[in-house]
N, C-alpha and C positions, 0 to 999 in steps of 0.2 A: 794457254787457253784463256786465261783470265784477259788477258791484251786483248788476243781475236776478239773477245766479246765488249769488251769495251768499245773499241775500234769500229766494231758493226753498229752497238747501239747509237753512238756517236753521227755516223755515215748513214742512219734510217733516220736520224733524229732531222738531220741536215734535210734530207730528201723527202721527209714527211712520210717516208713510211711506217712512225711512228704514231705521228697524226692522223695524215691523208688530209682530206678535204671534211673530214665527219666530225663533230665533238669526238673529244677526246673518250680512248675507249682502256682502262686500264687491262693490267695482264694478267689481273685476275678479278673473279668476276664479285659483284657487290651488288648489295641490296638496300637503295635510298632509303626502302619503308621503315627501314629497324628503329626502334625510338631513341632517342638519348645523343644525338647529334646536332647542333650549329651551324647550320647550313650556310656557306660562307655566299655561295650562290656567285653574281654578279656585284655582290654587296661590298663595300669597301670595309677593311678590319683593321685592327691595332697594327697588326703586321704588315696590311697592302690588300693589293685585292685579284682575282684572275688575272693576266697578261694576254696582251693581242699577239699572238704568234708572228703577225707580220712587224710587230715593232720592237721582235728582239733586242735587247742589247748585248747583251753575253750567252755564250755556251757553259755552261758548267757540269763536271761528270760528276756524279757522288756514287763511289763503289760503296754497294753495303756484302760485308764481310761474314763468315760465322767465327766463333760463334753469336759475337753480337758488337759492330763495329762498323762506325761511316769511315771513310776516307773520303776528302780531309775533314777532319773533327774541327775545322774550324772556316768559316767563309767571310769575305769582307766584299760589301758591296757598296754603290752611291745611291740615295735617295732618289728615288726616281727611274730607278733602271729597272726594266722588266729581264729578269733572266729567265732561260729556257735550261731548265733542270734535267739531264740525260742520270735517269738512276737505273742502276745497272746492279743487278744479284748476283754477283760470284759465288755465291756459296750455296747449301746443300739443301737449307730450310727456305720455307716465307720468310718474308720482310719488308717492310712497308716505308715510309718517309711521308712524316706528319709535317707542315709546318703550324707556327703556333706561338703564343707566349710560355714559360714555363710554367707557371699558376695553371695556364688553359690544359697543358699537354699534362698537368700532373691529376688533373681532373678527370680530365678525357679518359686517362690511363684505370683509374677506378672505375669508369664508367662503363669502360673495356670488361674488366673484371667480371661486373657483376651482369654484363651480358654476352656469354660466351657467346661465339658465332658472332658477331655484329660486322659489317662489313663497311667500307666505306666507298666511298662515289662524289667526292666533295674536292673542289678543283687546287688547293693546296694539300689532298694528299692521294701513298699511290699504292696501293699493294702490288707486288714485284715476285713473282713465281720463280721460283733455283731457277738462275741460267737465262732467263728472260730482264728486257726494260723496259722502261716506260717513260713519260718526260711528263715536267710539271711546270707550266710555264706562271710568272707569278710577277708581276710589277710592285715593287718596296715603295712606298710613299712615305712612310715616315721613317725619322731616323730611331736608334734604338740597337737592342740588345734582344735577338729573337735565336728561336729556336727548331730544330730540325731532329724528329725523333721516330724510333720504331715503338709501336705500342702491340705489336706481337706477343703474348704471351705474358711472360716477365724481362725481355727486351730490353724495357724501358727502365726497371728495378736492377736491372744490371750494366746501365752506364751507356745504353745503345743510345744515342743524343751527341746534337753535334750545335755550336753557335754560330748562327749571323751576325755580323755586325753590320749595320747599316749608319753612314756619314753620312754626311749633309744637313740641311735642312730641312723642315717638311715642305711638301710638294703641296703647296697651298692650292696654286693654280688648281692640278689635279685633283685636289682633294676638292674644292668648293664644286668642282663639274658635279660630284657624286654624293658630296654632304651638306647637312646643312651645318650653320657656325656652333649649333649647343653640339653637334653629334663629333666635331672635328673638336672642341675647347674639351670634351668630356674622352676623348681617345689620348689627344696631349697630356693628360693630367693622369691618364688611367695605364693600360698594359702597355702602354709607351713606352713610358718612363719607369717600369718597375728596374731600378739600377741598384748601387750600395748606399746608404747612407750617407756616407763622407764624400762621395766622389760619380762621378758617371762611368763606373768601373761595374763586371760582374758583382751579384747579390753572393755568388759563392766565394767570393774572394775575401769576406767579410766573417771572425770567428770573436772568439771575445772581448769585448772591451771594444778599442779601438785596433785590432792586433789582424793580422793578415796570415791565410793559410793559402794555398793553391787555388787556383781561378776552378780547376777542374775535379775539384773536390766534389762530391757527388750531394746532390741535393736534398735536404733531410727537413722533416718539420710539416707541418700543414699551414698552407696560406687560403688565405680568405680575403676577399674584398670588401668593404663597407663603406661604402660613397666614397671618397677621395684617398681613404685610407687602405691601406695595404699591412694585411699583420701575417705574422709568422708565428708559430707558438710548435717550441720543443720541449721534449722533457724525458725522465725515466724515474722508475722506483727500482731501488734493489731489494731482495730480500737477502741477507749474506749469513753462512756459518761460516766464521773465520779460527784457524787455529792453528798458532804461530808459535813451533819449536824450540827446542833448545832448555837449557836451566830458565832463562827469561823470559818466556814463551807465555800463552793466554790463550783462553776460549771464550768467542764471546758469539751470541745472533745479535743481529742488529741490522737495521733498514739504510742505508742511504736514497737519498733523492734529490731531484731540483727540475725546477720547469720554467720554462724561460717564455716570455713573452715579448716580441719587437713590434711597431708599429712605426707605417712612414707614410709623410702624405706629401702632395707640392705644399710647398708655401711662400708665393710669390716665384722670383727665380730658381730659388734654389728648393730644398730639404729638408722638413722637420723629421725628428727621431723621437723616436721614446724606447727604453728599454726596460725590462722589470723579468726578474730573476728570485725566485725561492726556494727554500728546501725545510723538510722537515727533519733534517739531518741533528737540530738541538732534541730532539724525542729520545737520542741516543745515549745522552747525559753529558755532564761537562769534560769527564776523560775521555770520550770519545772511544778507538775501537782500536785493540790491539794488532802495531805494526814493528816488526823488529827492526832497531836499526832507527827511526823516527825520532826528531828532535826538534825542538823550535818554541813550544808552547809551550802554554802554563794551565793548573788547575787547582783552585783553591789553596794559591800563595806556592805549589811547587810545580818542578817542570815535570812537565809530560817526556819520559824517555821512555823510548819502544813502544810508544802507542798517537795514534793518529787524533786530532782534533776533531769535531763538530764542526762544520760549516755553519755560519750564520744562517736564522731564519732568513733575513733577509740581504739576497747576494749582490742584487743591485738594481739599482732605481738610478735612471739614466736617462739626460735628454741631451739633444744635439740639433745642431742645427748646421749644413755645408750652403756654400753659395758658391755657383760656378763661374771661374771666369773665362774659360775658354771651351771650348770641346772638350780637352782632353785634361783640362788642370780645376781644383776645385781646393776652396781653403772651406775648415768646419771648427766648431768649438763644442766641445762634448765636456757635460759637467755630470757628475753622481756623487748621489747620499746614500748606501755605498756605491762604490766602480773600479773601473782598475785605469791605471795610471801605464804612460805607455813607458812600457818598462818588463822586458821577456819578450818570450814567444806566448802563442795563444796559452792557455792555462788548460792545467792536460783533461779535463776533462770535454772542454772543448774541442782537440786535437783528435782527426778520425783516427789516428795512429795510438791514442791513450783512451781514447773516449768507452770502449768495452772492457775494459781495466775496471775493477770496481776499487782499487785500491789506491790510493794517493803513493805519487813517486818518495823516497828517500830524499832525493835530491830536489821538494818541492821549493825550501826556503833558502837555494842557490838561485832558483828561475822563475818561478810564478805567483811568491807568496803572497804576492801585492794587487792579485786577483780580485778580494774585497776590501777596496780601502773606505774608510769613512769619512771621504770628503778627498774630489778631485774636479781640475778645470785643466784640458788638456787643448791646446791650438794646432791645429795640423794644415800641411799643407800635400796638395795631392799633386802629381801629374803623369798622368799614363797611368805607368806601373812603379813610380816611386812616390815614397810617403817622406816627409820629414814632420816630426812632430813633437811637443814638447807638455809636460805634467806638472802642474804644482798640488800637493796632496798631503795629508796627515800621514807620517810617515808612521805612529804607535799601529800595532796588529789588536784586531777586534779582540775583546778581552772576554772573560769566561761566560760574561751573559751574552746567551746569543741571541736572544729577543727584542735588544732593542735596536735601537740608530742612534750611533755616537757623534759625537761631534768634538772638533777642536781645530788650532791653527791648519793652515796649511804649510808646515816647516820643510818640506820635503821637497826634491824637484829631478825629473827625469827627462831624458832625449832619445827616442828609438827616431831610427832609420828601417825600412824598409823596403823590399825591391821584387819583386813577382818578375823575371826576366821571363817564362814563359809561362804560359796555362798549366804546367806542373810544378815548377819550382816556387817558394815561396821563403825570401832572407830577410833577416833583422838583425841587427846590433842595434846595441841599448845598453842605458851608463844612466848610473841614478844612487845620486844620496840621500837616504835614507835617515829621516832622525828618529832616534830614541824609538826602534821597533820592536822591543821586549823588554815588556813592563818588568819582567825579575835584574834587568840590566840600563836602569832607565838613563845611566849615564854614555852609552856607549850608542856610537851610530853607525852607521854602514857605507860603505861607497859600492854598490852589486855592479859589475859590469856583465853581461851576458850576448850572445852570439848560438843564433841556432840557422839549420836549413832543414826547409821541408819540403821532400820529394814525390810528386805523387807519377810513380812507376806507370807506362805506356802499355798494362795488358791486356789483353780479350777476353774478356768473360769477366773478369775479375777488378776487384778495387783495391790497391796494394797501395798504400802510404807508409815513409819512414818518416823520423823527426832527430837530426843529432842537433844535440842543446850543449852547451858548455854555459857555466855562472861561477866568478866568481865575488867571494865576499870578503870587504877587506874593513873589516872594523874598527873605530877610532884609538881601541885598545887591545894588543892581542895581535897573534899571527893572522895573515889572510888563507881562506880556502876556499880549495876547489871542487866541480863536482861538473862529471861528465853525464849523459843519458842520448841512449839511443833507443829507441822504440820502432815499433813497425806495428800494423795489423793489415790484414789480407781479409776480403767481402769474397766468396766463392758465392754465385746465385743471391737466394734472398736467403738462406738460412746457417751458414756455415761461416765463421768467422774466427779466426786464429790470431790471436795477438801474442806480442813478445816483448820485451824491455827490462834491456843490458843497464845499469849504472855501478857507477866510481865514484868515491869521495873521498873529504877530509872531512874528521865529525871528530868537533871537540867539547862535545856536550852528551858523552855518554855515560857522566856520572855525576852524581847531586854535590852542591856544593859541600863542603866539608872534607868529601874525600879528595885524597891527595891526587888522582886520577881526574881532578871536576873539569880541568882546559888543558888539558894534556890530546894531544892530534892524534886518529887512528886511520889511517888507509884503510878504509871498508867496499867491499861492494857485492852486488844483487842481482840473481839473472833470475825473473818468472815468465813463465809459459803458460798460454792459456788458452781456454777455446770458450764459443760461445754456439748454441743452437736455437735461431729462432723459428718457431712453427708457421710454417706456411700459414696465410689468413691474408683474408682480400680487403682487410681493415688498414688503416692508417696505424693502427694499435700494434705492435708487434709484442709477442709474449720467447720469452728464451730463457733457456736455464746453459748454466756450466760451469765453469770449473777454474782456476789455476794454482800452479805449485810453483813454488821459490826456494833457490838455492841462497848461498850466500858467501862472501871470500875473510875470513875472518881473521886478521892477523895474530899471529901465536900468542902476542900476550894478553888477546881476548880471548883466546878457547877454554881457559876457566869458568870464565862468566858465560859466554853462552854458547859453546860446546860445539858440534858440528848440525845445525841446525837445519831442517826443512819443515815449511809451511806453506800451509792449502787454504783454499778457501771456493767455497760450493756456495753457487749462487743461481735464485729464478731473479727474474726483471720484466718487467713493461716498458717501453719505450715508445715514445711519437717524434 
């Protein structure tokens, strides 16, 4: 059935029985007058502008699916070609096909919200009745990174979006017929070019630091424009009761947070960057908040065991700057006071797969401990979908005060590689010596190697991401160890989200120096489960409360110490 209808929309599209000889009449019906629209008109946009049905250059069919899904979720086209868009409804509900920037569509999409009923009648987009199509015919002028989306309902909150990618050059000629030169230099410079920082690659392909997750990651944060500049600004506050089992166990309330701010503008050929990163996470004190199993830090001269650190007030202050030398290859140099140094996978907080987790991994100072470093100068080079890039950084970990900005050599130096082979997959290896990273061991250094992949799963309706990370640490003195993690979480709609994460280790710092036990190796490991509930709201502000519980694999001659142990932890949050 699905074929037959495609196959006819395709054959009416051909023969203009789509069209006819009339403006275009969509297949469902719409009301210009409703406010809160852009009227693209005969007007030239970032994107392009109408298409002369006579000067076709391509047919393209875009099946939209239920429950909320284009086929193909991705299109590549040449600069200057006018395609003729056959969109075709196989499935049971409305559904539309916006074209647009993602800044614009994520605008539009609020705009949608807070004006139920709103219709549209605007010549890049089409609403599309079960069972019916309709064609959107559109000539690309500029080249760029755009966008195809359904803004039905919450559609658009559930991953319904699909990429253009447009090559070439800009269609000057074309363009001068219809603009003048400030209206073409101020589109060049504007939703053009909204690309990543480092490279002319997706904005979503872009997670911590300089560190790479899936292109098809789903888009989070609120953007805004401000003359030349383009910012993003994410963040969340937790409020948490945590209370963690066993003889070793603890209670504690306590808040974490952090709110991130990006901005990027042209600057000459290439990209300026800025990043800035905070949390109020030192409110919580210098031992931070009870985690079993936890090792790495220090506080007021001893180690922190079974209990998780403070994040620095300040996580990072970051600038950078790419210049491109081809299309498709771009070299940048990114420096912070603090930053992270490329070296891991994104830091789990950043990871959609950890990011509803309110708790830091076990296995954090195997893979991403170097998240806030005080003092880094990183060289990358881009092309396509692969990165090479290199770190020189202060290898010491921020020390108990977490209010200021440290500073010292940069004795440290790391290499990642990585490679996004498609819009889900997202791989790194990284190898980095590390000096003198714990001030209670200031003679002792590290060589970390790490290896992870991150998958983001092909489903309908839903946002499914996994992350397997492998690190190991082989210190100047002392056995090396290991430490596995795999994580997942699942977006069901906008309010339901289930997170999970499996880890393994070697931990030889689960007892204070003096005892005989103080670097002695225990194979431990950690399975929590969780869920998260965010409240419906047609806000950018998401509010959620919920929950997870932790098991733990406790080798026999630690079940003295801490017994057969589970812990929970109930938490509300705001996030943007």
């Amino acid at each position: 059935m699905h074929r037959f209808l495609i196959a006819f929309a395709v054959i009416a599209a051909a023969t203009g029985y789509a069209y006819g000889d009339e403006p275009h009449k969509p297949a469902v019906s719409h009301d210009p007058a409703q406010p809160g629209h852009e009227h693209a008109g005969g007007k030239e946009t970032a994107f392009g502008r109408p298409g002369d049905l006579a000067k076709v250059d391509r047919t393209i069919v875009v099946e939209m699916r239920d429950p909320v899904e284009f086929s193909p979720a991705e299109i590549a086209v040449k600069t200057g070609e006018t395609i003729r868009f056959v969109v075709v409804n196989t499935g049971k509900h409305e559904h539309e096909m916006v074209l647009g920037t993602m800044r614009a569509l994520e605008e539009h999409n609020e705009m949608m919200k807070q004006h139920l009923g709103m219709r549209h009648a605007e010549p890049q987009m089409i609403e599309v009745a079960p069972g019916k199509s309709g064609v959107i015919v559109w000539q690309f002028t500029q080249p760029g990174e755009f966008y195809y989306a359904c803004l039905v309902e919450d559609h658009f909150d559930l991953g319904m979006y699909g990429k253009i990618r447009v090559a070439g050059e800009p269609a000057s000629s074309a363009t001068g017929e219809h603009m003048h030169a400030g209206e073409a230099m101020s589109m060049q410079h504007g939703e053009a070019e909204m690309h990543g920082m480092y490279g002319r690659y997706p904005m979503e392909r872009e997670s911590s630091g300089t560190a790479w997750q899936p292109d098809a990651s789903p888009h989070q944060g609120i953007e805004r424009m401000y003359g030349d500049w383009m910012t993003m600004t994410h963040g969340f506050a937790n409020l948490i009761y945590d209370r963690q089992g066993g003889p070793r166990g603890d209670t504690k309330a306590f808040s974490t947070s952090m709110l991130m701010v990006m901005a990027q503008r042209p600057a000459g050929e290439g990209t300026l960057g800025l990043r800035a990163m905070v949390s109020a996470d030192p409110l919580m004190g210098k031992r931070g908040y009870p985690l079993l199993l936890q090792t790495g830090e220090a506080a007021n001269g001893e180690p922190l065991i079974d209990r998780q650190h403070p994040h620095d007030l300040f996580m990072e202050l970051a600038a950078s700057y790419s210049h491109p030398l081809s299309e498709r290859s771009s070299v940048f140099v990114y420096a912070g006071l603090p930053g992270e140094p490329a070296l891991g996978p994104p830091a789990f907080m950043h990871r959609f797969s950890g990011e509803d987790n309110p708790e830091a991994p076990i296995s954090h100072h195997w893979l991403d401990s170097t998240h806030i470093t005080y003092g880094v100068v990183t060289l990358g080079y881009v092309y396509d979908r692969l990165k090479i890039e290199g770190s020189m950084f202060r290898g010491r970990e921020p020390d108990e005060n977490r209010y200021d900005i440290e500073t010292g050599k940069l004795d440290s130096a790391s290499v990642r590689l990585s490679y996004n082979p498609t819009r889900d997959w997202a791989l790194q290896v990284s190898r980095g010596h590390i000096k003198s990273p714990e001030e209670l061991h200031p003679d002792i250094d590290v060589d970390r190697t790490t290896a992870s992949v991150i998958y983001r799963w092909p489903l309908t309706g839903a946002q499914l991401q996994s992350t397997f990370a492998w690190g190991r640490n082989a210190p100047s003195r002392g056995d090396a160890t290991n430490a596995f993690l795999l994580e997942s979480a699942i977006r069901l709609a906008r309010s339901h989200t289930f997170f999970a994460r499996g880890e393994r280790m070697d931990k030889n710092e689960l007892f204070p120096e003096g005892d005989p036990r103080a670097e002695e190796q225990f194979r431990v490991g950690k399975l929590t489960l969780g869920y998260v509930y965010d409240f419906p709201r047609e806000s950018r502000l998401r509010i959620g409360v919920g929950g997870l519980v932790s098991r733990y694999a406790i080798p026999a001659e630690l079940t003295n110490v801490y017994g057969n142990p589970t812990s929970f932890m109930l938490f509300a949050r705001l996030k943007i």
